[in-house]
TORDREN-755638 format. One line per field, with one value per residue (C-alpha): x, y, z. Coordinates in Angstrom, 3 decimals. Each point is the difference from the previous one (the first is absolute). Example, Ala and Ser with C-alpha at 12.3 -4.5 7.8 and 13.67 -1.06 7.14 Angstrom:
BEGIN
x: (12.300, 1.370)
y: (-4.500, 3.440)
z: (7.800, -0.660)
This chain:
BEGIN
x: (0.000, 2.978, 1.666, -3.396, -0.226, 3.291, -0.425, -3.138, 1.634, 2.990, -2.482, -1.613, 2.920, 0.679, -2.952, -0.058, 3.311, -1.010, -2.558, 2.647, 2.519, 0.291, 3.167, 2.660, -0.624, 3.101, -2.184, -3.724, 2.013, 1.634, -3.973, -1.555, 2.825, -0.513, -4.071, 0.349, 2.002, -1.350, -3.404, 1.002, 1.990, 2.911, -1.704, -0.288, 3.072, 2.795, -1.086, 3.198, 0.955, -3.221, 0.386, 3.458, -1.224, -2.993, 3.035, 1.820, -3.254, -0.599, 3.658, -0.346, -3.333, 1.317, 3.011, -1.692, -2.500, 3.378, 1.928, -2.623, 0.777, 4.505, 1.577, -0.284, -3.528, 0.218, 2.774, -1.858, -3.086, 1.531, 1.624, -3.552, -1.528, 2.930, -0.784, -3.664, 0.875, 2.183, -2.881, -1.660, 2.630, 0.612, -3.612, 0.247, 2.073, -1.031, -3.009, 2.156, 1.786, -2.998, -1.540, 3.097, -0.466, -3.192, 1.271, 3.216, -2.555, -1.994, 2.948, -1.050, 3.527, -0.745, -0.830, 3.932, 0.473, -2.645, 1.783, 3.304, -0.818, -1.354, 3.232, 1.746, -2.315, 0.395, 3.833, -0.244, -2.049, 2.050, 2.763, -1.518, -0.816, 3.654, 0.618, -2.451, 0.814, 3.563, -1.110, -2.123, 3.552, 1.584, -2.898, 0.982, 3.658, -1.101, -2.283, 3.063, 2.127, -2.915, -0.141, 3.705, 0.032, -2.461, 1.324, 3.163, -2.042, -1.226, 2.782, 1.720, -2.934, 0.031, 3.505, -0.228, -3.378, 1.538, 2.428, -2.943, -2.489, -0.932, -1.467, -3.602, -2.888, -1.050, 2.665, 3.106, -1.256, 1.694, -0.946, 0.414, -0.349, -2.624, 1.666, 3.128, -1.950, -3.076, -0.764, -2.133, -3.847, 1.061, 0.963, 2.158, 3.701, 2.811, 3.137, 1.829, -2.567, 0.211, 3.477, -1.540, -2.615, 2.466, 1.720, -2.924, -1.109, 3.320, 0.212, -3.952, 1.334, 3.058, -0.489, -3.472, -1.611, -3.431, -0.855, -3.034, 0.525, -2.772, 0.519, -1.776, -0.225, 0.000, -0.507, 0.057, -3.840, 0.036, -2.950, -2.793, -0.276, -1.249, 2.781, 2.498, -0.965, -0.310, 3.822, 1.527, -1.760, 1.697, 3.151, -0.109, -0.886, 2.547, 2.644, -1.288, -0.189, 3.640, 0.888, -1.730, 2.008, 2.959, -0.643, -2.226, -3.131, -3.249, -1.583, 2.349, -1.254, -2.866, -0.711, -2.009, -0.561, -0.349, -0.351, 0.968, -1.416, 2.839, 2.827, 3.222, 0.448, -1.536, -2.055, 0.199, 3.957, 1.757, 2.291, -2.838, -2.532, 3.145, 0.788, -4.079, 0.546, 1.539, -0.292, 0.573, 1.095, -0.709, 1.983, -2.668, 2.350, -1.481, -0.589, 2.581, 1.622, 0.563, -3.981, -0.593, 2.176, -0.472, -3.480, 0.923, 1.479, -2.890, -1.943, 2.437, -1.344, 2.692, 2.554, -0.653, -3.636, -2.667, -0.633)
y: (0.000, 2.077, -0.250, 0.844, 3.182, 0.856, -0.715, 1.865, 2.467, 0.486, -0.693, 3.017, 1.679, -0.566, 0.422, 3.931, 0.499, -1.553, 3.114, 2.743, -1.728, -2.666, -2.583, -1.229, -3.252, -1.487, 1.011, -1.593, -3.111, -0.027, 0.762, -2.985, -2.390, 0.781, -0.168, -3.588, -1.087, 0.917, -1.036, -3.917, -2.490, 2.088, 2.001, -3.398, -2.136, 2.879, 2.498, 1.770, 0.258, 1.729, 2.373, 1.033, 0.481, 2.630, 1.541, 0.718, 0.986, 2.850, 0.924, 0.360, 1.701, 2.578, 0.295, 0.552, 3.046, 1.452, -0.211, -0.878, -2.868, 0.240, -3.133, -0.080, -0.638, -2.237, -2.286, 0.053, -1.534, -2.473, -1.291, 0.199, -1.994, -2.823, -0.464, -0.581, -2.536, -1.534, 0.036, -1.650, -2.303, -1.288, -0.651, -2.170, -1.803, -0.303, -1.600, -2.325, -1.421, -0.542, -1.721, -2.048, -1.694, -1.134, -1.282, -1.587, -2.097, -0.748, -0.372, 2.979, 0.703, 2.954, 2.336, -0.201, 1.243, 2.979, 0.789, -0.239, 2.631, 2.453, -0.006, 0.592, 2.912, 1.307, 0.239, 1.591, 2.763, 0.413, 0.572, 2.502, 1.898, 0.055, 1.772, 2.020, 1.374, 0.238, 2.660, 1.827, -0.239, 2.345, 2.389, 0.544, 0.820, 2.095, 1.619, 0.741, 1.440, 2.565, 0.772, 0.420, 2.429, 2.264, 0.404, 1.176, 2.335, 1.267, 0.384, 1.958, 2.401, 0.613, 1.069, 2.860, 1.651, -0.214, 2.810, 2.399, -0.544, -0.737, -3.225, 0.225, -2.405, 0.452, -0.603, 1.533, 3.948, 2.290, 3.460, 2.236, 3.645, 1.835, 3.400, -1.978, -2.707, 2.396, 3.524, 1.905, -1.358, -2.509, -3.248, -0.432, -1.602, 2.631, -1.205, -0.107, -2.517, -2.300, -0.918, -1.276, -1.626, -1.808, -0.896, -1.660, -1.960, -1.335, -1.181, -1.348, -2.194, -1.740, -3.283, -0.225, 0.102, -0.046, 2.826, 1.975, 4.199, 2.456, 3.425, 2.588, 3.650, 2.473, 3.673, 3.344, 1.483, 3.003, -0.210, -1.876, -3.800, -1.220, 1.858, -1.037, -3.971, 0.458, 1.310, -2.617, -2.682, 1.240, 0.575, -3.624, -1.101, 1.462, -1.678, -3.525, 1.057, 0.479, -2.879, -2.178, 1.670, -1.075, -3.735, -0.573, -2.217, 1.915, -2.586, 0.312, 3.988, 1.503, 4.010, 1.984, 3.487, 1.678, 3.725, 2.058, -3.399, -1.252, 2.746, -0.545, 3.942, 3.368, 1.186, 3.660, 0.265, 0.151, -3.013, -2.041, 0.411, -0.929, -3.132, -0.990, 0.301, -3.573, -3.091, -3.114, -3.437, -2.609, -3.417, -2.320, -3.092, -2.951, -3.660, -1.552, -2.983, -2.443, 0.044, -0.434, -3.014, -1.626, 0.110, -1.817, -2.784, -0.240, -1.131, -2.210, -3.782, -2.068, -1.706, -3.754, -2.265, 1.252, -1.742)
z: (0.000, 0.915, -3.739, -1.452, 1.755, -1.010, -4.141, 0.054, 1.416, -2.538, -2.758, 1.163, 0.217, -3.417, -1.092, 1.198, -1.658, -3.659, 0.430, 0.531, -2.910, -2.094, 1.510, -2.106, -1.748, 2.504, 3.425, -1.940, -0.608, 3.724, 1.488, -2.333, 0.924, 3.730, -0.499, -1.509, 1.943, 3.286, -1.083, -0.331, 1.721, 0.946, 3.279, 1.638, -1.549, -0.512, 2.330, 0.689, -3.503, -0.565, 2.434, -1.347, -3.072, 1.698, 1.718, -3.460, -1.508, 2.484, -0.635, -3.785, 0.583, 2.277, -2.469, -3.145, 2.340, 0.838, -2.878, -3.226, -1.891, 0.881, -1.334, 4.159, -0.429, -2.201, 1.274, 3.208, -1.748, -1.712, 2.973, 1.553, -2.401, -0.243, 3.576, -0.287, -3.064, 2.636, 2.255, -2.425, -0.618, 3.101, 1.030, -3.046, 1.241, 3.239, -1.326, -2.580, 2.940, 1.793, -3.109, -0.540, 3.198, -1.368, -2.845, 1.482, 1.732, -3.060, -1.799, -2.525, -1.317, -2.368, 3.145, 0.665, -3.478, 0.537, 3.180, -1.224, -2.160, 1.931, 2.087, -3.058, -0.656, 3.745, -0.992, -2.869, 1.610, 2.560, -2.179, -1.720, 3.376, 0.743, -2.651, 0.249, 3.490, -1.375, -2.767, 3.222, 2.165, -3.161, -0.682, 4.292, -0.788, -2.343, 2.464, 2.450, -2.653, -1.063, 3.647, 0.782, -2.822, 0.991, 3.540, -1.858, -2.251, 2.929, 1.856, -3.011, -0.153, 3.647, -0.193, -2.418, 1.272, 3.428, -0.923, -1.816, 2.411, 3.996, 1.150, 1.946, 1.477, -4.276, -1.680, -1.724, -0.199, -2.390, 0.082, -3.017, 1.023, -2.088, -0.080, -2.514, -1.557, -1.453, -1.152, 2.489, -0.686, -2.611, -0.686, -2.494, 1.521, 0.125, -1.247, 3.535, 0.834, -3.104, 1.261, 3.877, -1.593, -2.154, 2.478, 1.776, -3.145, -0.433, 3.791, -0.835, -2.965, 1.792, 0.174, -1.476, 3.493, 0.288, 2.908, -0.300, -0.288, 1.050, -1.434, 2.308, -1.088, 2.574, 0.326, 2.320, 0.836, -2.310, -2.204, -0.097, 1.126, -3.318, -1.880, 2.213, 0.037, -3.661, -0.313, 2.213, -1.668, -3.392, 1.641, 1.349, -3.308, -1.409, 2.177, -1.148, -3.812, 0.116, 2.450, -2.868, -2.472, 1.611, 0.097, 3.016, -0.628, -0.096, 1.883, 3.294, 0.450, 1.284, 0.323, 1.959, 0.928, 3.332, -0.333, 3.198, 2.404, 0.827, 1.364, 1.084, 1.273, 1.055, -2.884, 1.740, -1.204, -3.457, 0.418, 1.813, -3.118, -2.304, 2.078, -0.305, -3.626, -0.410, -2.083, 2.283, -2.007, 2.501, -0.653, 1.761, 1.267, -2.340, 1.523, 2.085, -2.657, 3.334, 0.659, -3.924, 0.552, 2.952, -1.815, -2.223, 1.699, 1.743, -3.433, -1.290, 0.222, 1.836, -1.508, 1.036, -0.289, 1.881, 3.638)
């Protein structure tokens, strides 16, 4: 009764997920292989295989929600389904064995030959599986090299915005003062500030990290609060425009504008209102590589037979 609870619910599981997408032809043939087989004699005669190969299924299923359908995905459900077909397998020959008895006392010969065959085909599976988990052992080392060079991209790109900016609770914040970086109530770069924001791009590119950058435009509370959200929105956008320009993926940066909310200084003095006029680039620290990894571990199947 137990087991029946549980398939009904993964079949509902999967079920609700065939509605958001349609799965990869590797994950239908891992869910029908696990369906037959745990809907004959294997739930009584090769339980424990049949519950490794649930175990595998919920891995590739989880896999293929995280990832789509990753060669991952579908290593994961191919290993799934091999171990239902063992499931299958073995309750064979469970039930062979118990058969030949029989015949041994009837004399009925040809059941060794149907037996001896299904070990052979129990073998041959479980070849197969080895390999299989072998080519799932690789797509791991891959895994760990990907990781190990991220943290260095990282690494590199933490270097060189730690000497243009500070480091806060947010991130890596560089400030670029509006009174050098754009003409009074516009938004158009100065040259001066072409070079900084250079500079920033190229420390953005090393090593092909993957951090996430918030432009924020900022400015001092002369004129109106629509105008001056308006002008640091601009001003912010035109930060990123030239970031992009200078190799850094659109898709890492984000802009928005802040008008006169956000000061940093005394809006009653002349240097105060030029330190509020500001664009902040805010390096936002990206996901730690040893968490990305030791999640990974976690979803690799083990190396050795289920138990």
């Amino acid at each position: 009764m137990f087991h029946i609870k549980i398939t009904a619910l993964v079949g509902l599981g999967w079920l609700t997920m065939s509605c958001a997408a349609a799965a990869p032809a590797s994950l239908v043939d891992a869910r029908t292989a696990y369906d037959r087989a745990s809907k004959g004699p294997a739930e009584k005669l090769a339980p424990a295989q049949l519950h490794a190969a649930r175990t595998y299924l919920t891995l590739a299923e989880k896999t293929y929600e995280d990832e789509g359908d990753s060669a991952n995905a579908r290593d994961r459900a191919y290993v799934a389904m091999r171990k239902a077909e063992l499931a299958e397998v073995q309750a064979r020959i469970a039930r062979s064995s118990a058969q030949l008895a029989d015949a041994k006392e009837r004399g009925e010969l040809t059941e060794q030959k149907q037996h001896d065959r299904t070990v052979a085909e129990l073998g041959r599976t479980q070849t197969q599986l080895t390999e299989q988990q072998g080519m799932v052992a690789k797509h791991g080392a891959a895994l760990k090299a990907e990781v190990q060079r991220r943290e260095q991209a990282e690494a590199a790109e933490q270097q060189a915005l730690a000497a243009l900016g500070k480091q806060e609770a947010r991130g890596t914040v560089i400030t670029l003062s509006g009174s050098v970086v754009f003409p009074s109530g516009g938004s158009d770069l100065l040259p001066a500030a072409r070079s900084k924001v250079a500079e920033v791009a190229t420390a953005l590119s090393r090593g092909n990290s993957s951090s996430q950058v918030v432009v924020e435009g900022h400015t001092d509370s002369v004129g109106s609060a629509q105008k001056n959200k308006e002008l640091s929105l601009a001003r912010a956008s035109a930060v990123r425009d030239t970031l992009v320009s200078r190799g850094v993926d659109a898709d890492r940066i984000s802009v928005a504008g802040f008008g006169a909310s956000r000061p940093v200084a005394d809006n009653d003095s002349q240097e105060g209102r030029a330190n509020n006029r500001r664009v902040e680039i805010v390096v936002q620290p990206a996901e730690p590589a040893s968490e990305q990894e030791s999640t990974s571990k976690a979803m690799m199947p083990a190396a050795g037979p289920p138990r």
